[in-house]
SETIPA-321562 format. One record per residue (C-alpha): residue number from 1; z, x, y. Coordinates in steps of 0.05 Angstrom, whole numbers, padded with zeros to 5 digits, always signed. Layout:
BEGIN
PT   num        w        u        v
PT   NUM        Z        X        Y
...
***
This chain:
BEGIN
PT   num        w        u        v
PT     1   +00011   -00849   -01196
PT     2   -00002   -00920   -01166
PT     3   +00020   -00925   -01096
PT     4   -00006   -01002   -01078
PT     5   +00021   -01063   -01074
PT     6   +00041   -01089   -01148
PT     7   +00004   -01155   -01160
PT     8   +00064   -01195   -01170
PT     9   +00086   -01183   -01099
PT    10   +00107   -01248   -01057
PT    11   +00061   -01263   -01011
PT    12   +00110   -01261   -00952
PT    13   +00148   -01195   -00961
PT    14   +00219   -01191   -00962
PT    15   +00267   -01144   -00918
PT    16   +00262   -01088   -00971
PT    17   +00191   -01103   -00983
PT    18   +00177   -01099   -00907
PT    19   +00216   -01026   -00909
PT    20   +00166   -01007   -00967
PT    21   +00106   -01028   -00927
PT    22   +00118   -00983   -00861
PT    23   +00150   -00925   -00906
PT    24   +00119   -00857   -00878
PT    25   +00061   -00828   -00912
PT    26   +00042   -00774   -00862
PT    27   +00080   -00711   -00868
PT    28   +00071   -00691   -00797
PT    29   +00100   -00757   -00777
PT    30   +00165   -00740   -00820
PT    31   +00165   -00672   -00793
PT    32   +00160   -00693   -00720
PT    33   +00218   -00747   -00738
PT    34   +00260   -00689   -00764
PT    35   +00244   -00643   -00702
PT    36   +00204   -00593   -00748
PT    37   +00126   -00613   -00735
PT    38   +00133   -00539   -00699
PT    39   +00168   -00498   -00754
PT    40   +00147   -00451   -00807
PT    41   +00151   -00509   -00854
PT    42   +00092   -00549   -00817
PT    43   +00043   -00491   -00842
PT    44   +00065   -00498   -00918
PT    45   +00042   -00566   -00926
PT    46   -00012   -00591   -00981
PT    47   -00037   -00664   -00976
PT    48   -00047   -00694   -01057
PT    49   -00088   -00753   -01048
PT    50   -00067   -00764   -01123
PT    51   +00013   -00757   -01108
PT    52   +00016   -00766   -01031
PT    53   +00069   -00770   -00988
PT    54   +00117   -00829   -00987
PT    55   +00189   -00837   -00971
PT    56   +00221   -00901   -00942
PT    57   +00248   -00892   -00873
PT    58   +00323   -00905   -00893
PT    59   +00316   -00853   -00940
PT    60   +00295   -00801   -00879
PT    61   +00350   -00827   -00839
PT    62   +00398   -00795   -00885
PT    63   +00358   -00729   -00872
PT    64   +00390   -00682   -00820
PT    65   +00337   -00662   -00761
PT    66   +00323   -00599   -00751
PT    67   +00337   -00571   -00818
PT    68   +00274   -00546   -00867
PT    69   +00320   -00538   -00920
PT    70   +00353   -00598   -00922
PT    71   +00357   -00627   -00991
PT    72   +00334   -00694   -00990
PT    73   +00277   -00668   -00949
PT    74   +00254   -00619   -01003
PT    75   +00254   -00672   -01047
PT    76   +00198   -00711   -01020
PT    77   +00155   -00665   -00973
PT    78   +00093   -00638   -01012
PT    79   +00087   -00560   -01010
PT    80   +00034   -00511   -01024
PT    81   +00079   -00491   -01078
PT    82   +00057   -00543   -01118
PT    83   -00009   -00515   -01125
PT    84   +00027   -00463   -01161
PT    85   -00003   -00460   -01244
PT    86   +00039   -00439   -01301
PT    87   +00025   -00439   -01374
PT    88   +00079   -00477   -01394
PT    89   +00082   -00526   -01342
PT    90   +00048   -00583   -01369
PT    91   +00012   -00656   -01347
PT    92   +00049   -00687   -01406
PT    93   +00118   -00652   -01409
PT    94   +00159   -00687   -01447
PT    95   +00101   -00726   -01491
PT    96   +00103   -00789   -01463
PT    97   +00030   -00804   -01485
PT    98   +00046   -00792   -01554
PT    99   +00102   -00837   -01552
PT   100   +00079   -00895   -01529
PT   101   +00057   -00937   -01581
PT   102   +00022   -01005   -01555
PT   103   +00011   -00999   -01485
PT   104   +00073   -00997   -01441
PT   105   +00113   -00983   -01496
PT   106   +00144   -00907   -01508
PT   107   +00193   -00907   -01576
PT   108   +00218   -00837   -01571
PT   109   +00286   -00844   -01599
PT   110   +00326   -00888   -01654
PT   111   +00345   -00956   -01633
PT   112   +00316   -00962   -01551
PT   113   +00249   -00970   -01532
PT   114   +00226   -00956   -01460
PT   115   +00177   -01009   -01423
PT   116   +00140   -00980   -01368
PT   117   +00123   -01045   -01325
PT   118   +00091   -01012   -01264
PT   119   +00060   -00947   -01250
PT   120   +00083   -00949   -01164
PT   121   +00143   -00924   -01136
PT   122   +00181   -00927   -01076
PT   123   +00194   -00855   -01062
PT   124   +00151   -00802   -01092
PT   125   +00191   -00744   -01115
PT   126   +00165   -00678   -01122
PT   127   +00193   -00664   -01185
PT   128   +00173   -00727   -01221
PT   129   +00157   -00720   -01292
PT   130   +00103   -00775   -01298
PT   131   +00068   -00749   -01231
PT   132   +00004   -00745   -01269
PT   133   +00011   -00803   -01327
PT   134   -00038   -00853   -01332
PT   135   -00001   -00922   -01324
PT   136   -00049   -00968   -01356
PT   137   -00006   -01016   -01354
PT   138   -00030   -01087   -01388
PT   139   -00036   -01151   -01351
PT   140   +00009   -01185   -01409
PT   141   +00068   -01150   -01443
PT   142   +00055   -01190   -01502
PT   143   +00034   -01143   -01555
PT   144   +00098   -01097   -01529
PT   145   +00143   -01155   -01538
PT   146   +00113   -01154   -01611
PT   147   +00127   -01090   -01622
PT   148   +00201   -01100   -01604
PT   149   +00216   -01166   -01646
PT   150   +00174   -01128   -01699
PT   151   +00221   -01066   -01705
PT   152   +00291   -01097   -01719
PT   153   +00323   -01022   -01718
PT   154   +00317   -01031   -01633
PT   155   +00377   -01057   -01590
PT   156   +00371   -01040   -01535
PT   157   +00307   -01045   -01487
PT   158   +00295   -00994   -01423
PT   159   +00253   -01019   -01367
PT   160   +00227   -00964   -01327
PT   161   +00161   -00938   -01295
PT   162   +00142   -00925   -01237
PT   163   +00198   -00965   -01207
PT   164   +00219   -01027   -01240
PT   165   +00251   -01071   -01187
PT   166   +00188   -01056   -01140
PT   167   +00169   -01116   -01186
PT   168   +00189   -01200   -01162
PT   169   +00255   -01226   -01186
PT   170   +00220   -01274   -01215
PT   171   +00175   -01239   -01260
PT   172   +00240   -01193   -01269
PT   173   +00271   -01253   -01298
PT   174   +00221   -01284   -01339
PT   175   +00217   -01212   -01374
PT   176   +00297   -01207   -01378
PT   177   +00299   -01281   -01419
PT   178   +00238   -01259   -01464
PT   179   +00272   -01203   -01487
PT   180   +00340   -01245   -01498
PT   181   +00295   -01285   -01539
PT   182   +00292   -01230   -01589
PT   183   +00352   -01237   -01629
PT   184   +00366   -01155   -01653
PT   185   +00360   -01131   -01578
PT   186   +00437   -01127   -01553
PT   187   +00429   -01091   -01487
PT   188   +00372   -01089   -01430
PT   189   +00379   -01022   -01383
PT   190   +00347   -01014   -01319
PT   191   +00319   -00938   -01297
PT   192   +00320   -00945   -01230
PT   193   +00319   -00900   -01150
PT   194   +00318   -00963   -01110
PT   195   +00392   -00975   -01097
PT   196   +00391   -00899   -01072
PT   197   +00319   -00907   -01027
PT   198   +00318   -00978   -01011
PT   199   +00389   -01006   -01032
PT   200   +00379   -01082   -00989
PT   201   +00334   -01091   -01056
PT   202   +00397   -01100   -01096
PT   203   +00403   -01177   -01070
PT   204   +00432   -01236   -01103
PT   205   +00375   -01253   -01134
PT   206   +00369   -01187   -01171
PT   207   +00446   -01194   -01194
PT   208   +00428   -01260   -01217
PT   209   +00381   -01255   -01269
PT   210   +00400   -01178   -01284
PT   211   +00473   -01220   -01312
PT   212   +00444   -01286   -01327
PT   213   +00423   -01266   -01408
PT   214   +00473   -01254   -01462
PT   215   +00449   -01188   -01459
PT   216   +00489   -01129   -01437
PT   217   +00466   -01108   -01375
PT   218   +00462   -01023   -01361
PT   219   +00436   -00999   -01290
PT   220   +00423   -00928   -01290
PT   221   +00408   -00893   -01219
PT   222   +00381   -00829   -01200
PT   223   +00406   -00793   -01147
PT   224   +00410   -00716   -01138
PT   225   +00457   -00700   -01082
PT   226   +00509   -00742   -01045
PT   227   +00486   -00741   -00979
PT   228   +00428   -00791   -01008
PT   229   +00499   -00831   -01014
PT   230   +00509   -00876   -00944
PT   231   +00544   -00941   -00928
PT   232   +00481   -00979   -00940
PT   233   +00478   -00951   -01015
PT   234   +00553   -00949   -01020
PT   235   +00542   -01032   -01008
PT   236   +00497   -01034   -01064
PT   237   +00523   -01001   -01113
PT   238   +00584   -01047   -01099
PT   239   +00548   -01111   -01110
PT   240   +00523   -01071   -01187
PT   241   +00602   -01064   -01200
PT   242   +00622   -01123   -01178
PT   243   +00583   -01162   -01212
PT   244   +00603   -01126   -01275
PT   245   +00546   -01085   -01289
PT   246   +00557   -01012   -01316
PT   247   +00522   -00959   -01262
PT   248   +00515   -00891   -01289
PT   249   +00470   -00840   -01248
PT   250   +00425   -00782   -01273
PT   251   +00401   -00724   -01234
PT   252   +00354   -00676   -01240
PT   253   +00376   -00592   -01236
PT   254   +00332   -00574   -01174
PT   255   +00331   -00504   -01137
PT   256   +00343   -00511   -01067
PT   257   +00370   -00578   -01073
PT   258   +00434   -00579   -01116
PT   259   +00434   -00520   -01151
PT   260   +00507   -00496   -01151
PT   261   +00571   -00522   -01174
PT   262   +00596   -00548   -01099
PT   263   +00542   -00591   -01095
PT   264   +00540   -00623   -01152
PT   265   +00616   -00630   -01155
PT   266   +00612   -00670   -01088
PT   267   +00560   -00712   -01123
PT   268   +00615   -00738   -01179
PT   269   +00667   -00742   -01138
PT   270   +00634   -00786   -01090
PT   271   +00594   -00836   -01150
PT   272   +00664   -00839   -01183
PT   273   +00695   -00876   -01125
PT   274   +00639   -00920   -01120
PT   275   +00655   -00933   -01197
PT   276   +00590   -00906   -01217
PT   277   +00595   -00848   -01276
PT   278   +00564   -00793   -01284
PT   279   +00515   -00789   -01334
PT   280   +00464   -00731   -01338
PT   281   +00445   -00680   -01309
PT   282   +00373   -00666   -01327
PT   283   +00344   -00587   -01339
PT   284   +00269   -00594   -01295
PT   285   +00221   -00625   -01341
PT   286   +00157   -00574   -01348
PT   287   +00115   -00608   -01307
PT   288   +00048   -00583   -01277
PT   289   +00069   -00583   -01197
PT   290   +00149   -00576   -01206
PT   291   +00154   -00507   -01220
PT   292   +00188   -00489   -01151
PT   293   +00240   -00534   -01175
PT   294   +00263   -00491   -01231
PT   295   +00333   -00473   -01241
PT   296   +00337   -00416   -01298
PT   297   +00376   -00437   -01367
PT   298   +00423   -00377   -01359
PT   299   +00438   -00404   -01278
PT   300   +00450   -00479   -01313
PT   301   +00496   -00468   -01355
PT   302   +00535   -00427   -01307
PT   303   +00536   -00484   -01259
PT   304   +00561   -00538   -01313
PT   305   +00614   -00480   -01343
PT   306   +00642   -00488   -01268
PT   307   +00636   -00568   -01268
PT   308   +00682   -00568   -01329
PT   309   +00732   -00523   -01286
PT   310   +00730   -00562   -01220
PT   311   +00727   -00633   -01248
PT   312   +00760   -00672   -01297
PT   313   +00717   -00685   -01365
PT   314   +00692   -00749   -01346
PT   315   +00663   -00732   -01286
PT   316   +00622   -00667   -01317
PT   317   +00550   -00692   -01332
PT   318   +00517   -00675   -01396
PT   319   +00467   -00623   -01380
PT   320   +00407   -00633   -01427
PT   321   +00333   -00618   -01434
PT   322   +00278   -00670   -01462
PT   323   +00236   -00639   -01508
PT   324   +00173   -00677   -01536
PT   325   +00183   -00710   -01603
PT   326   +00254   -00689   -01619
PT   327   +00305   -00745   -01634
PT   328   +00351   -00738   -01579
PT   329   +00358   -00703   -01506
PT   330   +00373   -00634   -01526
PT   331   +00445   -00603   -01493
PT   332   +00448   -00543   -01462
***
């Protein structure tokens, strides 16, 4: 995982930028913010210099002090637990490297290719799935670009990472009008965390070029509980709608963080009336590091069978599993 500064960065930072710079990287510094540099948890912490620390200080604000088991907390804070080794807990879960056919480009499934522009991030999540990939990522995206106008069977193009929009508008742009260049590709979808952990990134700019192609314009976001939901991201996901850009949200099954119906239900409830939709709702990828995380298939599917009792259809997110080199995201 790259944590630096991307090379296409401005040279004077910007307000989100700025919030990137001075997030906190010290988990005894987010402890003491949180009132808990004294508690039981201070003793279970391991220090990754290849997955460190980092959370954005908005982000913490939304964290409730005094509380070790506060979900957006567990998200973020490396444990000892993490050291933890199981068999089928992989570096590679859900065969990314196998995938990815010119570097930067993965082609898993029919029709959508995924373009992994940077390897940094803004927030390192415990859980994350590429956590130990190897972003080589080339200087040009040429030969991916290729690839794409190559392959006429692709529509739609994924960018993804790392965090996309921790990359310039206006390298964001250039890439957005080279693949409306290429006349099969329809629709141009954005995997993104930043309107949940930094949400002043989603600027005018960004709105801009993200609408200013004929191409169809998907934002997908990722959070997994709604108290990561505040005013400041309620804003931002505002400025996605109202500019006429679908938001849908994925989350991730986590223990300890939103594994029971109640939770989750809040979660729909509250993206619905910010006109985002529910999309999935993904079972823990197997990867080395994450197995705290796990939530038990049996435990899953009782959760969703309660989500289909509590909420209307369109609010239920599809609970699936990604299994390496199968066609599709696998339901459970």
């Amino acid at each position: 995982m790259i944590t630096e500064t991307p090379a296409s960065w401005q040279s004077e930072l910007t307000d989100w930028q700025e919030e990137l710079r001075q997030a906190i990287r010290n988990p005894i510094q987010l402890l003491k913010l949180l009132e808990l540099s004294d508690s039981e948890l201070a003793k279970s912490i391991v220090v990754k210099k290849h997955f460190a620390l980092q959370v954005p200080k908005t982000y913490v604000a939304r964290m409730r002090k005094g509380k070790p088991d506060d979900p957006l907390l567990r998200q973020v804070l490396p444990m000892v637990d993490e050291n933890l080794k199981l068999s089928r807990f992989k570096i590679d879960p859900v065969g990314d490297v196998a995938a990815e056919k010119v570097p930067g480009l993965l082609h898993k499934y029919q029709g959508r290719v995924l373009l992994l522009i940077t390897g940094a991030c803004a927030i390192h999540c415990r859980y994350c799935f590429r956590q130990h990939y190897n972003y080589a990522i080339p200087k040009s995206l040429s030969q991916a670009l290729d690839a794409i106008c190559a392959d006429s069977s692709i529509s739609e193009v994924i960018l993804s990472g790392g965090e996309p929009l921790l990359l310039t508008d206006n390298y964001l742009e250039q890439l957005a009008r080279k693949i409306a260049n290429i006349s099969h590709i329809r629709r141009l979808r954005l995997h993104t965390r930043l309107p949940i952990v930094l949400p002043t990134r989603v600027n005018n700019t960004l709105l801009t070029w993200l609408t200013g192609t004929r191409l169809q314009p998907i934002v997908v976001i990722h959070t997994n509980h709604a108290n990561e939901i505040d005013e400041t991201v309620i804003h931002a996901l505002q400025k996605l709608t109202s500019a006429g850009i679908m938001v849908l949200n994925q989350s991730v099954l986590l223990r300890g963080v939103n594994d029971n119906a109640a939770t989750l239900s809040a979660l729909s409830e509250t993206l619905f009336s910010h006109q985002v939709l529910p999309y999935y709702l993904h079972f823990l990828d197997q990867v080395q590091g994450a197995a705290h995380f796990e939530v038990s298939v049996d435990k899953a599917t009782q959760i969703i069978e309660q989500l289909r009792i509590n909420l209307p259809g369109y609010l239920v997110p599809k609970l699936v599993r990604e299994v390496a080199s199968m066609a599709y995201k696998q339901p459970l």
